[in-house]
N, CA and C atoms as an extended XYZ file, in Angstrom:
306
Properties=species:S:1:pos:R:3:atomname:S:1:resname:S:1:resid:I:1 pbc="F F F"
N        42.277      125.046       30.044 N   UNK     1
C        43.396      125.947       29.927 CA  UNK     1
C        43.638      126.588       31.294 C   UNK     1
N        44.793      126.839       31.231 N   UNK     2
C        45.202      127.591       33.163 CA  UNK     2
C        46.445      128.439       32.783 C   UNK     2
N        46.519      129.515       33.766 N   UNK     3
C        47.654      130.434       33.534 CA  UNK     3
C        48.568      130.001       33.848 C   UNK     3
N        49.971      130.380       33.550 N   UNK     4
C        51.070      129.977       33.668 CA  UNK     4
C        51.714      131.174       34.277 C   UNK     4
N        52.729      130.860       35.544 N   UNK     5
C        53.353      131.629       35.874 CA  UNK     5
C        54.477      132.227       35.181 C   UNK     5
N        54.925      133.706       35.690 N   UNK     6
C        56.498      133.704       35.101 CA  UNK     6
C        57.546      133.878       35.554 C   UNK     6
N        57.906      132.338       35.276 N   UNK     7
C        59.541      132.272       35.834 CA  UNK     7
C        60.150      132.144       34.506 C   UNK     7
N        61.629      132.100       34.888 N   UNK     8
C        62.843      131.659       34.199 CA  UNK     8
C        62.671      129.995       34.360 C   UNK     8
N        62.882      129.470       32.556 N   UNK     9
C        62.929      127.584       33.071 CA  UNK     9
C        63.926      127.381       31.757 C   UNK     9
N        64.620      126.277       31.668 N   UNK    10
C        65.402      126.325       30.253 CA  UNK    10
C        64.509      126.117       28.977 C   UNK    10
N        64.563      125.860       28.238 N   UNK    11
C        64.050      125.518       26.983 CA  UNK    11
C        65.631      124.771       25.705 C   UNK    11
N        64.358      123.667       25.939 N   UNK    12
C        65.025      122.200       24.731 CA  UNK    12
C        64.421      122.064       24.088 C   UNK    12
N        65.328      121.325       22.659 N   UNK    13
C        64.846      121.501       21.456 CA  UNK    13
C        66.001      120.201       21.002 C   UNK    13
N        65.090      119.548       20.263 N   UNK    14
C        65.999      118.826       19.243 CA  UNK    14
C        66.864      119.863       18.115 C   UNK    14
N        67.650      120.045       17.272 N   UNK    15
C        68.202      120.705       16.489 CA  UNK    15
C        67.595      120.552       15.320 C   UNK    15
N        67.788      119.819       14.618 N   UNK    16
C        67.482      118.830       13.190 CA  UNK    16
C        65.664      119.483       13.106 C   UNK    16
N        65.049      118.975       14.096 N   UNK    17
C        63.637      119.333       13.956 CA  UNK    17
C        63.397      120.649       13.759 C   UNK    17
N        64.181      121.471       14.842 N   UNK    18
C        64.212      122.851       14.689 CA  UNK    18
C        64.092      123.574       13.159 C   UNK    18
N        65.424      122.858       12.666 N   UNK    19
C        65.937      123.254       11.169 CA  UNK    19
C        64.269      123.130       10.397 C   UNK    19
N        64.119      122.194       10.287 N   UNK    20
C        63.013      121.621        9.505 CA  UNK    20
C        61.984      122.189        9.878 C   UNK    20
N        61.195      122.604       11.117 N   UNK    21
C        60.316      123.627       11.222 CA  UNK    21
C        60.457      125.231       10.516 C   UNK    21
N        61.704      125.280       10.687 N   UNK    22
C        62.704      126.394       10.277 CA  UNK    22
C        62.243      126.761        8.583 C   UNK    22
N        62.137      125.731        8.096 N   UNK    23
C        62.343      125.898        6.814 CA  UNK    23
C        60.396      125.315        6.181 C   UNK    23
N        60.064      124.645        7.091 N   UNK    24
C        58.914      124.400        6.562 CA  UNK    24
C        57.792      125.550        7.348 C   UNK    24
N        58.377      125.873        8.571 N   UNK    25
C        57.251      127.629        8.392 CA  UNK    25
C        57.867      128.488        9.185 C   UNK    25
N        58.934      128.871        8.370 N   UNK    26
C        59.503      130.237        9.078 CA  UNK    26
C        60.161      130.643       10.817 C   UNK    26
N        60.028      129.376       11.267 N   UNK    27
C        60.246      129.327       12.766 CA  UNK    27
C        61.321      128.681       13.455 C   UNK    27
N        62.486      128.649       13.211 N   UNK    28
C        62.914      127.859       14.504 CA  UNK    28
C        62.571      127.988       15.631 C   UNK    28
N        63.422      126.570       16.226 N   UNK    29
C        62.790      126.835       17.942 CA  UNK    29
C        62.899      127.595       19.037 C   UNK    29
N        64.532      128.386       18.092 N   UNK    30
C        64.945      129.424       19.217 CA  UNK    30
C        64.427      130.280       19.121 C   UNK    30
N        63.748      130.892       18.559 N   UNK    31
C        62.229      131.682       18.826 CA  UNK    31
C        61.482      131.592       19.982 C   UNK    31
N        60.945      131.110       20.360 N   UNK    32
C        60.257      129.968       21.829 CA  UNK    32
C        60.901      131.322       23.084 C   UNK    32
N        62.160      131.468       22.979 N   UNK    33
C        62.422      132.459       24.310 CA  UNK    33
C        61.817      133.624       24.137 C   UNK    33
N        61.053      134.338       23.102 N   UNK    34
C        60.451      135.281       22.960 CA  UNK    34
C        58.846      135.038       22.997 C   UNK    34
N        58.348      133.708       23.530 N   UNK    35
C        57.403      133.516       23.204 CA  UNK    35
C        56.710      134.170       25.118 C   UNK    35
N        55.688      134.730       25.023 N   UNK    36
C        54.919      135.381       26.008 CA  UNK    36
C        54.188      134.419       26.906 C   UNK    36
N        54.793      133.339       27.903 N   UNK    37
C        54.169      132.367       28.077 CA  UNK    37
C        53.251      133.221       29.472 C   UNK    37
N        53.188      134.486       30.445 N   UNK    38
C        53.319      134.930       31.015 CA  UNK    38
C        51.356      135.239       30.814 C   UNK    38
N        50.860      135.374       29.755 N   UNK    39
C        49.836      135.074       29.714 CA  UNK    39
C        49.160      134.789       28.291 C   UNK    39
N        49.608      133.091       28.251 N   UNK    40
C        49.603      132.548       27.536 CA  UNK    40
C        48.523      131.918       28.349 C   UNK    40
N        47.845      130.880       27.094 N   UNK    41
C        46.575      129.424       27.096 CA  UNK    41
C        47.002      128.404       27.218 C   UNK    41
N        47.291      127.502       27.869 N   UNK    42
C        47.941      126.202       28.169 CA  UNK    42
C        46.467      125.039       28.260 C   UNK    42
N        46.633      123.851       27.301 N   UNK    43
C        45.757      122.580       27.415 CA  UNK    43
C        46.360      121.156       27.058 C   UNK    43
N        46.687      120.691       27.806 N   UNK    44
C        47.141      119.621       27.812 CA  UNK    44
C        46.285      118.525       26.562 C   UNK    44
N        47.915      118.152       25.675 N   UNK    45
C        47.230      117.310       24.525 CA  UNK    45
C        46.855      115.890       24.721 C   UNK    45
N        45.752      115.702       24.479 N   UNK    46
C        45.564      114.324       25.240 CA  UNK    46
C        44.651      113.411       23.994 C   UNK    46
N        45.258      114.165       22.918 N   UNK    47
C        44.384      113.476       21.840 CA  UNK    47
C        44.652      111.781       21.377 C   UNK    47
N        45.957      111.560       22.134 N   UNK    48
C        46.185      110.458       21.791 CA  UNK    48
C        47.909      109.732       23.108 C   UNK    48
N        47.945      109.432       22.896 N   UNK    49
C        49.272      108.401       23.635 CA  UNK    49
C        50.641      109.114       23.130 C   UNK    49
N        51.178      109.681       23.703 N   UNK    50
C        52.504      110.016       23.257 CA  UNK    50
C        53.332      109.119       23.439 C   UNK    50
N        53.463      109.206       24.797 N   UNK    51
C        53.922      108.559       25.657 CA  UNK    51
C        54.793      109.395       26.536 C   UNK    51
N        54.605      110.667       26.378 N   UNK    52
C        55.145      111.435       27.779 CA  UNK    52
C        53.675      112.628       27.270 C   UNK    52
N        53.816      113.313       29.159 N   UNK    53
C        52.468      114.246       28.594 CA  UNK    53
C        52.882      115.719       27.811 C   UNK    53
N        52.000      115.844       26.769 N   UNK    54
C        52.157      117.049       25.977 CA  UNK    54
C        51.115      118.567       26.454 C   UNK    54
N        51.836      119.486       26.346 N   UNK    55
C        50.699      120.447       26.329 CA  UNK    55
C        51.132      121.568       24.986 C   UNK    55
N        49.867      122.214       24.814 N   UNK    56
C        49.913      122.966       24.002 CA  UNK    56
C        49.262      124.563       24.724 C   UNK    56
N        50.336      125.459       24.068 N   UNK    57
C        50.180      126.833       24.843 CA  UNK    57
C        50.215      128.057       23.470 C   UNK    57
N        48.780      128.494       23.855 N   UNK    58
C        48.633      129.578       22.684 CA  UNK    58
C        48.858      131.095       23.456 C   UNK    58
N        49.815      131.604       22.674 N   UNK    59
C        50.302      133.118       23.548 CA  UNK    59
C        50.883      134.047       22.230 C   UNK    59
N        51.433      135.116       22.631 N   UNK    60
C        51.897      135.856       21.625 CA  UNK    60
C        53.596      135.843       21.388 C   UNK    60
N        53.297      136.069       20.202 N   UNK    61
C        55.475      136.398       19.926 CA  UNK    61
C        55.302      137.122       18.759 C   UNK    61
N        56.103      138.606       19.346 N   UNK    62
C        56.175      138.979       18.164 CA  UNK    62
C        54.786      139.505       17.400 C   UNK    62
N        53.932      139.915       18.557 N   UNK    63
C        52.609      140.575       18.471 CA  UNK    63
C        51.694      139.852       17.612 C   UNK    63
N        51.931      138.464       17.729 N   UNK    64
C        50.978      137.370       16.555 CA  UNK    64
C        50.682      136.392       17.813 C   UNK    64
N        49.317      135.432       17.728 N   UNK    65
C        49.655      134.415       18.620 CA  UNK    65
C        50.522      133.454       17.745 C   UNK    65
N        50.565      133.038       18.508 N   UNK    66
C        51.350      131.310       18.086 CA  UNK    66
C        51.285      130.115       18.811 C   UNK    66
N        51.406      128.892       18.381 N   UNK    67
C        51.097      127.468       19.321 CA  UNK    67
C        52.449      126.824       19.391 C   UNK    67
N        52.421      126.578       20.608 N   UNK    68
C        53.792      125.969       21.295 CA  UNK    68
C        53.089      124.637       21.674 C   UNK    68
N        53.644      123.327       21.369 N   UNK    69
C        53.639      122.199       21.789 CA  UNK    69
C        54.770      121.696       22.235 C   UNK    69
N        54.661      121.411       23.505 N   UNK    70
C        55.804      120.881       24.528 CA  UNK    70
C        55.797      120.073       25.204 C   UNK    70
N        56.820      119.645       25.900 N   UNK    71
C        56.405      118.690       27.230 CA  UNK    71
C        57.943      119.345       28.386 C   UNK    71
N        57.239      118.643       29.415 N   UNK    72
C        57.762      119.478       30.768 CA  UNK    72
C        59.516      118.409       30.835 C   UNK    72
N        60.437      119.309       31.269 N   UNK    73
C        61.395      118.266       31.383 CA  UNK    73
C        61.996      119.427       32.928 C   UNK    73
N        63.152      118.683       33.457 N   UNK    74
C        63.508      119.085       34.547 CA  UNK    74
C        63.845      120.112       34.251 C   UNK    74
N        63.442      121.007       35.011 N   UNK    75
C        64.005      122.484       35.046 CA  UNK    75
C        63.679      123.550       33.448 C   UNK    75
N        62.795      123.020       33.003 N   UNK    76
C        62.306      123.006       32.245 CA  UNK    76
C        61.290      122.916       30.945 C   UNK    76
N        61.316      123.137       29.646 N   UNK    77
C        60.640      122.480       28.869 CA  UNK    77
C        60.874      121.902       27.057 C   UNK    77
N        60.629      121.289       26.995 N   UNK    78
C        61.286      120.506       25.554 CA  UNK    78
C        60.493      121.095       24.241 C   UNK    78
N        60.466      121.854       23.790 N   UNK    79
C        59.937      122.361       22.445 CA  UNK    79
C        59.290      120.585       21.633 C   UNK    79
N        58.254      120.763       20.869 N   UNK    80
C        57.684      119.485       20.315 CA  UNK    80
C        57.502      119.942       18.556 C   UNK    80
N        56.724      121.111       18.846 N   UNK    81
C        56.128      121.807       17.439 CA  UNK    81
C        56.268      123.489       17.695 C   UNK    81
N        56.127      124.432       17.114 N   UNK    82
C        56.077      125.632       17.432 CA  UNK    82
C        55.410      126.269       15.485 C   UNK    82
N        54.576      126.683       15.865 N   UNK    83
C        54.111      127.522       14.652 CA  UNK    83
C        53.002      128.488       15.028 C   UNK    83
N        52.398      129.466       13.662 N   UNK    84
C        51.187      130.184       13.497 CA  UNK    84
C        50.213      129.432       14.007 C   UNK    84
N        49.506      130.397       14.948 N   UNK    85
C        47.858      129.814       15.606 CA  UNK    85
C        47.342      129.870       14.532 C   UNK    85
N        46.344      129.185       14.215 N   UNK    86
C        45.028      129.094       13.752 CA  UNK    86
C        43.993      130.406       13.782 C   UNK    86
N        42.652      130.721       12.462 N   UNK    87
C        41.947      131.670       13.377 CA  UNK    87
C        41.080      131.325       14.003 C   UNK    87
N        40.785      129.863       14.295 N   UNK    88
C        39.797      129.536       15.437 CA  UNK    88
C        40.777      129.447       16.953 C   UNK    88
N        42.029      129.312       17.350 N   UNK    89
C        43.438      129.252       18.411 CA  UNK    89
C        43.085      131.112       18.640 C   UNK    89
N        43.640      131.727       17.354 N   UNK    90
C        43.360      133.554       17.884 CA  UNK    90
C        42.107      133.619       18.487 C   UNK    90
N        41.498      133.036       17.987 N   UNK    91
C        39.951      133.731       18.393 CA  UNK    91
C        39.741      133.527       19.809 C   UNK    91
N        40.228      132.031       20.331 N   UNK    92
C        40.124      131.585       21.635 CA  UNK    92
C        41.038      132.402       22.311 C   UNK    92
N        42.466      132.809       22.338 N   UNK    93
C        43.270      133.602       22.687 CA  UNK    93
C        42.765      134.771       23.308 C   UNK    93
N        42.144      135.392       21.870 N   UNK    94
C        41.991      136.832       22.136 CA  UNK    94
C        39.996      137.178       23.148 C   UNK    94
N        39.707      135.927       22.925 N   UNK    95
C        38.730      135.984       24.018 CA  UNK    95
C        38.691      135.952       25.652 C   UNK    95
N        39.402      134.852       25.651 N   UNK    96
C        40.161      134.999       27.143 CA  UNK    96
C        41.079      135.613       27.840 C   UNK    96
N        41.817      136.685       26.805 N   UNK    97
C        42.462      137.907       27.526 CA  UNK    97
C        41.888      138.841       27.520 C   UNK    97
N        40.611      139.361       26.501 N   UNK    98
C        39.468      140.348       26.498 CA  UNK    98
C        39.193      139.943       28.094 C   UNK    98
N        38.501      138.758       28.298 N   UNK    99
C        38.016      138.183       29.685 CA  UNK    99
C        38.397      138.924       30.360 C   UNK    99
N        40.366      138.669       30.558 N   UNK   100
C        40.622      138.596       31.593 CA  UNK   100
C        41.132      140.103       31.839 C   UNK   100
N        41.019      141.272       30.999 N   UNK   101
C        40.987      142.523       31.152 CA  UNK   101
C        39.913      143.283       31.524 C   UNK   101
N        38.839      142.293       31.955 N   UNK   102
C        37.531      142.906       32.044 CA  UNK   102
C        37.517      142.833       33.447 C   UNK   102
């Protein structure tokens, strides 16, 4: 995992998928601009072949973490998945910003 700076970058999203995340857990993707990538957990998914590279970034929105799966596009980044962390994702979260306040 590595910090992420904060800039301004666009954010893409299929629509259709959006909807359907939307409705299967409470999230669309346009959510994502509120997401705290600024000190957020970033690890590149490498569990398998996408075929473009994925990362996954656990940060807060909306005073909850949450997991963003993406991939990098020009000037930018492409939304993949977006939902509720896990409590083993919080736990890692909230350890490494304890860390990094210490």
């Amino acid at each position: 995992m590595w910090p992420f700076s904060s800039v301004q970058f666009a954010i893409e999203f299929d629509a259709a998928k959006s909807r359907r995340n939307e409705q299967e857990r409470g999230l669309p993707f346009q959510r994502v601009a509120g997401f705290d990538f600024g000190s957020a957990l970033f690890r590149v998914d490498d569990r398998k072949d996408y075929g473009e590279p994925r990362v996954v970034a656990l940060g807060l929105m909306d005073g909850r973490v949450h997991a963003i799966c993406f991939t990098f596009i020009e000037g930018g980044i492409r939304v993949i998945s977006l939902r509720k962390a896990n409590r083993r994702e919080v736990y890692r979260h909230d350890q490494s910003t304890a860390a990094h306040r210490r």
